[in-house]
N, C-alpha and C positions, 0 to 999 in steps of 0.2 A: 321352248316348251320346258317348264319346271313341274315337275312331275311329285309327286307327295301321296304317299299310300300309306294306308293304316294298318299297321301288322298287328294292333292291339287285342288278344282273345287269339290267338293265331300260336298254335303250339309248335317250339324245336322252330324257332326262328332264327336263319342263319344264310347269308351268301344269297343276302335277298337284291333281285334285278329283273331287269327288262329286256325283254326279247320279242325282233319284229323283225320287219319285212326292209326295218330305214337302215339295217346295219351292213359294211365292207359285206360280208359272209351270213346274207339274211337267214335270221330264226337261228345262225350257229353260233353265233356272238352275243355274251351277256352283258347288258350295261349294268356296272353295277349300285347300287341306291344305298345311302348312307343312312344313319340317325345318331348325327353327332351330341343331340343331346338326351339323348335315352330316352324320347316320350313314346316313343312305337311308331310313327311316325319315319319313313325312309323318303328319302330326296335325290333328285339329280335332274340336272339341265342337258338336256336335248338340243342341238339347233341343227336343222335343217337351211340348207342355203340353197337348194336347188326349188325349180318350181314345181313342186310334187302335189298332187291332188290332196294328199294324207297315207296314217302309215296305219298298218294296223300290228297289234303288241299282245303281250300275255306277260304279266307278271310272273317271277318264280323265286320260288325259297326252297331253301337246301342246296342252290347251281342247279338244280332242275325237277324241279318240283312245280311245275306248270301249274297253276290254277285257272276255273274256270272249266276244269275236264269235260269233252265229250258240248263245249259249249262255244258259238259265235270266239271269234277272236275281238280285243277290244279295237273299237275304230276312232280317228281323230281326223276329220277334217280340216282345211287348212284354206283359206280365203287366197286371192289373189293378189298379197299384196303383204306389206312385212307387218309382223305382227307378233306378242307376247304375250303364250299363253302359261295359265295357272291350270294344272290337270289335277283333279284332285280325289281319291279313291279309296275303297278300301279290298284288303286283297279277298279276292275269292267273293267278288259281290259288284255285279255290272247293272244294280238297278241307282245302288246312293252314288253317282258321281257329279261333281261340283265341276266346269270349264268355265275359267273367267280370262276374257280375250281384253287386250288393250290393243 
């Protein structure tokens, strides 16, 4: 899973990552998301190798600055069978998200 969130409009952006239920020490452990070329845009590749139903995440900025407060956590289904997904989002907004599966 390649993950791509849009920090753009997004104030005191900083020590931005992903926290879910797929980590050693679930919801304690931050993955954390890059933007190597400064568009606001943050990335990072997930792989799951076990056969897990899907995982569920919350983005955060600041190291714990949770978005989505007081709201569903995000979900990501997972088919039965090996697969490559494109997750595509932006923070603090679980109506515009883009999943493109290969």
């Amino acid at each position: 899973v390649t993950v791509y969130l849009d920090m753009n409009g997004i104030e005191n952006v900083g020590n931005v990552g992903i926290r879910g239920n797929f980590t050693d020490q679930s919801w304690r452990q931050t993955v954390p998301l890059t933007d190597e070329d400064g568009d606001g845009i943050y990335t990072t590749t997930l792989s799951q190798k076990t056969a897990i139903y899907g995982i569920e995440f919350k983005f955060v900025n600041q190291g714990s600055d949770y978005e989505l407060k007081d709201q569903p956590n995000r979900e990501l289904l997972f088919e039965y069978k090996p697969e490559t997904i494109e997750y595509i989002a932006k923070f603090n907004n679980n109506t515009d998200i883009t999943i493109n599966r290969k």
